[in-house]
C-alpha positions in Angstrom: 16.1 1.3 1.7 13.5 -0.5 -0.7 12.9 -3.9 -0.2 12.2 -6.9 -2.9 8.9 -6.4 -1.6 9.0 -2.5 -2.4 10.8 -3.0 -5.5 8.1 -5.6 -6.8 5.2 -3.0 -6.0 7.3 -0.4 -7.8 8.1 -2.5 -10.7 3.9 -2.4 -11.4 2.0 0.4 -13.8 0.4 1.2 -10.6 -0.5 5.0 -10.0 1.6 6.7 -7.3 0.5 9.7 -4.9 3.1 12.4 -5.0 2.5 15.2 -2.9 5.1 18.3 -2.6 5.0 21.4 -0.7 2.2 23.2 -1.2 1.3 26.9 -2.4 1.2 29.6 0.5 -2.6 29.4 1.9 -3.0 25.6 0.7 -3.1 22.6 2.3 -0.9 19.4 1.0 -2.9 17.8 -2.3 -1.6 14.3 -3.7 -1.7 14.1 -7.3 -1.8 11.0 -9.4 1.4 10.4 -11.2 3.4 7.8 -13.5 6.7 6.8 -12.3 9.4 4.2 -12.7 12.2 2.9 -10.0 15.0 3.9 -10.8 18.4 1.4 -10.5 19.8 3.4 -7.9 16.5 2.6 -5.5 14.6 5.7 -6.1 11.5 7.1 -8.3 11.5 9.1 -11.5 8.7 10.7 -12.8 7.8 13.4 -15.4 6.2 16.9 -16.0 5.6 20.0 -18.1 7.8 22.8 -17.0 4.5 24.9 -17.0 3.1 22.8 -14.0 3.3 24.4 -10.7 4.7 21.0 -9.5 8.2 21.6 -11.8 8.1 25.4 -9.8 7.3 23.7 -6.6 9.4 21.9 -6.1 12.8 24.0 -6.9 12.2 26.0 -4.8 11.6 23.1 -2.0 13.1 20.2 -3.3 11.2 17.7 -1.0 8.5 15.3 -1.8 6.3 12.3 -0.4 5.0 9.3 -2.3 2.8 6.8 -2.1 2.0 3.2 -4.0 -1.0 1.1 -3.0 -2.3 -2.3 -3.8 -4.9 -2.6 -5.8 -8.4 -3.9 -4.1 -8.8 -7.6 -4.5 -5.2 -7.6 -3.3 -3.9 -8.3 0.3 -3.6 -4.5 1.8 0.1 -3.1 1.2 1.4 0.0 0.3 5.3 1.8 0.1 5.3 5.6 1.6 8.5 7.8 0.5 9.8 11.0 1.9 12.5 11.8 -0.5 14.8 14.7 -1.4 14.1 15.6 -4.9 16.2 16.8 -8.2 14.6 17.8 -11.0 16.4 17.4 -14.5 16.1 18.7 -17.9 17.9 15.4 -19.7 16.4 12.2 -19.7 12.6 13.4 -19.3 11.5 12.9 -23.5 12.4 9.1 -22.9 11.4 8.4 -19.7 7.6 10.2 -21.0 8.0 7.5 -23.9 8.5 4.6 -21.7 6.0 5.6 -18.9 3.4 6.0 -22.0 4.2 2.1 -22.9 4.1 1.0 -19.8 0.6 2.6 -18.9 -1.2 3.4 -22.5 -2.6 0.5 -23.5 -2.5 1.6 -27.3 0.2 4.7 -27.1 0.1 5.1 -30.6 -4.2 6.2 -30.6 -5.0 9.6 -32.0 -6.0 11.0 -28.4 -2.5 9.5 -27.1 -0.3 10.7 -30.0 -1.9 14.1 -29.4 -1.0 13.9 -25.7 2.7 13.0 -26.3 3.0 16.0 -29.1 3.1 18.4 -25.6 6.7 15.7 -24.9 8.1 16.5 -28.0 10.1 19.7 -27.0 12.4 18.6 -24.5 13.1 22.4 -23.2 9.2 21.5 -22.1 9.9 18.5 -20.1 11.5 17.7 -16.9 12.6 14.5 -15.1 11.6 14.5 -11.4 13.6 11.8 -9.2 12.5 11.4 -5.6 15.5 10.3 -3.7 14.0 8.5 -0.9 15.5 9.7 2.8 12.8 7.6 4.7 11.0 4.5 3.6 7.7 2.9 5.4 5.6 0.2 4.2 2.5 -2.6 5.1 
């Protein structure tokens, strides 16, 4: 379903918009996340098990996502509805890659504090979005 085209936007430390299903009484919210492609033409990303997200999205395993251009770019963007899975292996590396790929210095006080929260893996999960629709510009 992703094109070169897709897969090159992708491949960039770009932020992506995930937005799952909402809490009863509130509206749809995309939230600024990390991610990766994975080889298999999807999107992985991470979070705490405490965030409502890791909740979320168990119960309804379904998700959208979106990836922009930057400005000073020609306009593009890839839009993903996607069934989701969320996992409890994988997540501690795939927290230490993302933090390479977007920290400029991962190994700064602040950032080192930041990846301590990674360190239990029971605390961590892996989210891959398994896309079911693909749409692009």
């Amino acid at each position: 379903m992703l094109t070169d085209d897709d897969r090159a936007l992708l491949d960039r430390p770009l932020h992506g918009l995930l937005t799952i299903p909402p809490a009863p009484g509130r509206l749809p919210a995309p939230r600024p996340v990390w991610f990766e492609p994975t080889p298999e033409g999807g999107v992985q990303l991470f979070s705490l098990v405490s965030s409502p997200k890791v909740r979320r999205l168990e119960a309804d395993p379904q998700a959208t996502f979106v990836v922009v251009r930057p400005n000073g770019e020609p306009e593009g963007w890839v839009s993903i509805e996607a069934d989701v899975t969320v996992h409890r292996d994988g997540a501690k590396e795939l927290a230490d890659r993302l933090a390479k790929r977007y920290w400029d210095d991962p190994d700064s006080d602040e950032h080192r504090a930041t990846a301590a929260a990674w360190a239990d893996e029971d605390e961590i999960r892996r989210i891959v979005l398994h896309p079911r629709r693909v749409t692009r510009t």
